[in-house]
C-alpha positions in Angstrom: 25.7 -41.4 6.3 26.9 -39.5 3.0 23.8 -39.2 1.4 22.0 -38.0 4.7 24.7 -35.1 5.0 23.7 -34.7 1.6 19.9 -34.1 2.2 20.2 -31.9 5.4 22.7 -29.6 2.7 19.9 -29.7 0.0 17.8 -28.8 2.6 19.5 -25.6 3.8 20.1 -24.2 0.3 16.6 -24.6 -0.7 15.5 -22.8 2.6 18.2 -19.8 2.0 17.2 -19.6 -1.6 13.3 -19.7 -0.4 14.3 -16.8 2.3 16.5 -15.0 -0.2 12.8 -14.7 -2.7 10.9 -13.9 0.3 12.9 -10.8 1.2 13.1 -9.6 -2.1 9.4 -9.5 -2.3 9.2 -7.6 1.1 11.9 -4.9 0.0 9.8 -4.3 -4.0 6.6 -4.5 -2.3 5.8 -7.0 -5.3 3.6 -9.4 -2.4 1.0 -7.0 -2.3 -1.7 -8.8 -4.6 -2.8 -6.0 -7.7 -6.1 -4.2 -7.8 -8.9 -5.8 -9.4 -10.0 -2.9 -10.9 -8.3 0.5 -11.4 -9.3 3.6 -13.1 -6.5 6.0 -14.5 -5.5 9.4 -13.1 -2.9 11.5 -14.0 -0.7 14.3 -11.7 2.4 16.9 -13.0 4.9 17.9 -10.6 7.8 20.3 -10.4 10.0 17.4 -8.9 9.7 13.6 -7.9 12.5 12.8 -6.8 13.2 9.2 -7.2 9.7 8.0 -7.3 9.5 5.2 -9.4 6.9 2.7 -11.3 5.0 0.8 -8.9 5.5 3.0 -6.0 2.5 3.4 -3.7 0.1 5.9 -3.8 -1.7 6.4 -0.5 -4.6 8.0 1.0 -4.9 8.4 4.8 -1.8 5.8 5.2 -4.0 3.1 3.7 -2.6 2.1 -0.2 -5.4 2.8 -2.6 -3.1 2.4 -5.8 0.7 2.2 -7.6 2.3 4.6 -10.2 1.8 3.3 -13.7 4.2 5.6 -15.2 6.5 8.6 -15.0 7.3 10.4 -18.0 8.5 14.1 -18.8 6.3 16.7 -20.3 7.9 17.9 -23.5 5.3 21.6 -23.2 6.0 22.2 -19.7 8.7 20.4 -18.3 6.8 18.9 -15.6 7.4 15.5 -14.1 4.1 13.6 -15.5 2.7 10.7 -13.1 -0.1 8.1 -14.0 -1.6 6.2 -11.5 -3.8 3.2 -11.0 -6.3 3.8 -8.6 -8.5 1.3 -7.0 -12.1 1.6 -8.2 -13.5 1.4 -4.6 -12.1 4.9 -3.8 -13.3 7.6 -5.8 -11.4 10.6 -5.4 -13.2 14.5 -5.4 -11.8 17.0 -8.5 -10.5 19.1 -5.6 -7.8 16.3 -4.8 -4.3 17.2 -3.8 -1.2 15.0 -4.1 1.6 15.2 -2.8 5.4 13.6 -2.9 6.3 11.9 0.3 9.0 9.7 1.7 8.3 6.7 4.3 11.0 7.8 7.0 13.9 10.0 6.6 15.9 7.6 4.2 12.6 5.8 2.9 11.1 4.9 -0.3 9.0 8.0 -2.3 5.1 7.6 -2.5 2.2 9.9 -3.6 0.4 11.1 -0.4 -3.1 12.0 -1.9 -5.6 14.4 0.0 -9.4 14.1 -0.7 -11.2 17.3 -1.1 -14.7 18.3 -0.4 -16.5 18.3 -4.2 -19.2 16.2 -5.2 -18.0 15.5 -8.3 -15.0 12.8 -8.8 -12.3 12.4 -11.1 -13.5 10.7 -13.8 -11.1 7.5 -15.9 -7.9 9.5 -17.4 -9.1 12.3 -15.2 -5.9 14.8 -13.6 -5.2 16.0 -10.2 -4.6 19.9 -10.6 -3.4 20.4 -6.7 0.3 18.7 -6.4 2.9 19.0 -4.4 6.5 18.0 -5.9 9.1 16.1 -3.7 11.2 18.6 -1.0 14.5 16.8 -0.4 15.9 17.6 2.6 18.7 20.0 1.2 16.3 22.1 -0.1 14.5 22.4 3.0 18.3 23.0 4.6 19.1 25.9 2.4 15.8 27.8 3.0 16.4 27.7 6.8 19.7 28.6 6.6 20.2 31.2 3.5 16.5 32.9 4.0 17.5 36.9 4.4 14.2 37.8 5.7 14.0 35.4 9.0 15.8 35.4 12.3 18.4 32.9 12.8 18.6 30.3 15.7 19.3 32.6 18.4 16.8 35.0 17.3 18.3 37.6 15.1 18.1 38.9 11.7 20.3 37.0 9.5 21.9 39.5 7.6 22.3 42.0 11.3 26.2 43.0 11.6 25.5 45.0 14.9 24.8 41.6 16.6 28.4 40.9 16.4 30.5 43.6 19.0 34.4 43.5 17.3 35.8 46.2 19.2 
């Protein structure tokens, strides 16, 4: 009777620590197998962030790489972001990326737009179009400290007569 307590415990600690693994590798996104093969492409933005190695980069909704590397450009201060792209999607020179988050609290990815060219970035090839991360206080500041736009109940911002203190 001891011994069989004994398995049934074994048991239930080998399935917690097997549940334990398999919710780490949902949370890093580490079950995704990697691409086959990837060609390089590069992208500098103003601001990522906290966009980090192996985040996704997607096209469309659909994951078509992961972030090699992030580094900061000595010359022009510019967040610096290398990417692994699968070769199955070739991507037009005219390609835009952008910063995005999955949800409002949500991990960071690179949102990438296709363009219209013929002509596709080539192996250590750059993305010229970007778009840098807008955090939600930025966005908060402009709506609320912008001089030249009406406030929420229609009025100019900076309009003392809307205000009768007589």
């Amino acid at each position: 009777m001891n011994s069989k307590t004994e398995l049934l415990v074994g048991l239930f600690v080998v399935i917690g620590i097997a549940s334990l693994f398999f919710l780490v590798l949902q949370t890093n996104n580490l079950r995704n197998k990697p691409f086959a093969s990837t060609y390089v492409v590069k992208a500098n933005f103003d601001n990522i962030g906290s966009l980090k190695i192996n985040s996704q980069v997607k096209s469309a909704g659909v994951t078509i790489g992961r972030v090699k590397n992030v580094t900061l450009d000595a010359k022009s201060f510019l967040a610096s972001v290398t990417m692994n792209i699968d070769k199955k999607y070739l991507l037009p020179i005219d390609t835009s990326a952008s910063i995005l988050t999955s949800g409002l609290l949500g991990e960071q990815y690179i949102d990438i737009n296709p363009g219209n060219e013929e002509e596709n970035i080539k192996n250590l090839g750059c993305i010229v179009y970007t778009q840098g991360f807008i955090s939600i206080e930025q966005l908060m500041s402009k709506f609320l400290y912008s001089s030249n736009e009406k406030n929420i109940i229609g009025l100019p911002v900076n309009d003392t007569d809307q205000f009768d203190y007589q």
